[in-house]
C-alpha positions as CSV (number, residue, x, y, z in Angstrom):
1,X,-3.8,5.7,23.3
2,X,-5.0,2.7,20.7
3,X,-6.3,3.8,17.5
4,X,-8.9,1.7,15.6
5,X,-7.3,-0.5,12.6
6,X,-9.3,1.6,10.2
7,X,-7.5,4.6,11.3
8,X,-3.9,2.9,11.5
9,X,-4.3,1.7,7.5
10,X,-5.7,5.4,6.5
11,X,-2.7,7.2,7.8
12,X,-0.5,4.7,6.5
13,X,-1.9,5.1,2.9
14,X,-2.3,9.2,3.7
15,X,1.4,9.0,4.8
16,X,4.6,10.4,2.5
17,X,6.2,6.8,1.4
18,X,9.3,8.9,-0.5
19,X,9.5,11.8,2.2
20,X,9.2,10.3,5.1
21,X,11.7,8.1,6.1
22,X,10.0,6.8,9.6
23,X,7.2,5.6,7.8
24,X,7.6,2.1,8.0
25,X,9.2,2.2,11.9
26,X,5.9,4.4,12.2
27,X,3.2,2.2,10.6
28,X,4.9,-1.5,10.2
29,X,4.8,-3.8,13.3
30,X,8.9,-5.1,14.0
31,X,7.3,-8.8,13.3
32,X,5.2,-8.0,10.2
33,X,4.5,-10.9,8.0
34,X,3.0,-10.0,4.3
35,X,2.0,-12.9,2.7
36,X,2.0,-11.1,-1.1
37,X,0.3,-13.0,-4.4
38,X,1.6,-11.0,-7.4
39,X,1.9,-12.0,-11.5
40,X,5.2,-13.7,-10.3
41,X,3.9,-15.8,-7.6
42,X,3.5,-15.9,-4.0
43,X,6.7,-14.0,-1.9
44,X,6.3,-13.9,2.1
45,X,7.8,-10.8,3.1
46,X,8.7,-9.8,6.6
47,X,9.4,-6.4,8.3
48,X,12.9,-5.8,6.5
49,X,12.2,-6.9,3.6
50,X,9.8,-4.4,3.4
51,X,12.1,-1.7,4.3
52,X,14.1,-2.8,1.7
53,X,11.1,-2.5,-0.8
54,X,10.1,0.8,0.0
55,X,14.1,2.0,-0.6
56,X,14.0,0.7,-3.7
57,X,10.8,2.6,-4.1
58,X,12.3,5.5,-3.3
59,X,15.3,5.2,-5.5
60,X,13.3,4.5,-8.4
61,X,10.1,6.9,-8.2
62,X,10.2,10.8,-8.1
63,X,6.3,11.2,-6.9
64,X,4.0,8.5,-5.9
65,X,0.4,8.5,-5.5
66,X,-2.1,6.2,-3.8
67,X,-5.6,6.1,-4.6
68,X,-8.0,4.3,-2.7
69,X,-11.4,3.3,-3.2
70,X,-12.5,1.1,-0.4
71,X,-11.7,0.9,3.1
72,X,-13.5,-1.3,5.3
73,X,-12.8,-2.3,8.9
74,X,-14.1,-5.6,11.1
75,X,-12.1,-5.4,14.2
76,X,-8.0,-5.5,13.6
77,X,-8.6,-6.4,10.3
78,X,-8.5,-4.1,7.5
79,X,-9.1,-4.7,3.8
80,X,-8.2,-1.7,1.7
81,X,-8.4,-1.7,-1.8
82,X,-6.3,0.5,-4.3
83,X,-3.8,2.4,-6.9
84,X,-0.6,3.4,-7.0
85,X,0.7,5.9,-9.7
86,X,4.2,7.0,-9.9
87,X,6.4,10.0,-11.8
88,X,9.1,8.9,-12.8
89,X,12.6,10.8,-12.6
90,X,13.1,10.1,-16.1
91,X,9.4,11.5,-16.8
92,X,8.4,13.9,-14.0
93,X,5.6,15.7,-16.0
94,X,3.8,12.3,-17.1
95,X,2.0,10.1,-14.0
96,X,1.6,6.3,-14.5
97,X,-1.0,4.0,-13.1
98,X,1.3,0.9,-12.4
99,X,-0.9,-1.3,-10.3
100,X,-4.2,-2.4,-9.0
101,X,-3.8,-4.3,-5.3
102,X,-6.5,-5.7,-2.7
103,X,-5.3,-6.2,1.0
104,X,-6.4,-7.5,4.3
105,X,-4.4,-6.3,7.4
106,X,-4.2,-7.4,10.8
107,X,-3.4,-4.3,13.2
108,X,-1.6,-5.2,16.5
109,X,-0.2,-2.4,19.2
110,X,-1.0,0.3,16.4
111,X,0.9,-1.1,13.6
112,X,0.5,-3.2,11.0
113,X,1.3,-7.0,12.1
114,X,0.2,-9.1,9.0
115,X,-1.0,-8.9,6.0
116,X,-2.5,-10.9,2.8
117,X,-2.0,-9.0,-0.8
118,X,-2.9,-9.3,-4.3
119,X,-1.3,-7.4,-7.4
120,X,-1.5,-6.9,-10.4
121,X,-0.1,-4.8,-13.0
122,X,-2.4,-2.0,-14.7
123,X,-3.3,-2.4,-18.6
124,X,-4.5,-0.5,-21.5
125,X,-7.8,-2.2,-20.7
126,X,-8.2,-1.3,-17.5
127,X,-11.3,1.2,-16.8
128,X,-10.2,3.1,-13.5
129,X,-12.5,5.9,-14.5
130,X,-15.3,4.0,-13.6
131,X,-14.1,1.3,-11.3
132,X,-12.1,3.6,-8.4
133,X,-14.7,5.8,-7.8
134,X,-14.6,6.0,-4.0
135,X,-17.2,3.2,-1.7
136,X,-16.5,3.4,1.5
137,X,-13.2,5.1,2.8
């Protein structure tokens, strides 16, 4: 049975990234393409290297929470946007905003099959009181 997109990106972001260890098998398409614009430039990242990305994840992060704020579907394509905050082993009892990211997804047989990213880093200036405050999810 198909899902929508919508509901393919919202499990993926409602999904335990350290725990689990079939998310990505789950949720990735095996010919993903993420076309990813970050403060160090643009990186093209396919299926394992985001396997490889979400290890490191793991190894580095004791918790790690998502917050969205906007969710909007047109078809397969998704654009989500959102914040991650991570514990850190070093620092369980302290959570850290570490960055903001925008992101359109194409869903394809119930997994996510491409997608186009922007990051950036969070700041001392940044107002997420106000600004992820949840549109349309």
């Amino acid at each position: 049975m198909s899902k929508e997109a919508k509901e393919v990106v919202r499990d993926f972001y409602r999904s335990d990234i350290l725990g689990d260890k079939d998310v990505m098998e789950r949720f990735f398409h095996p010919d993903l393409t993420l076309i990813w614009n970050s403060p160090t430039g643009l990186s093209i990242k396919n299926y394992d290297d985001i396997v490889t990305f979400f290890s490191e994840v793991r190894k580095s992060y004791d918790d790690i929470r998502v917050e969205v704020s906007h969710l909007l579907a047109d078809g397969p394509h998704v654009t989500v946007r959102y914040k991650y905050y991570v514990r850190t082993m070093e620092n369980p009892d302290e959570e850290l905003g570490i960055a903001h990211f925008m992101s359109i997804f194409e869903v394809k047989d119930d997994k996510i099959y491409r997608g186009y990213q922007i990051s950036q880093p969070v700041t001392d200036n940044d107002d997420t009181t106000e600004s992820y405050h949840k549109v349309k999810v």
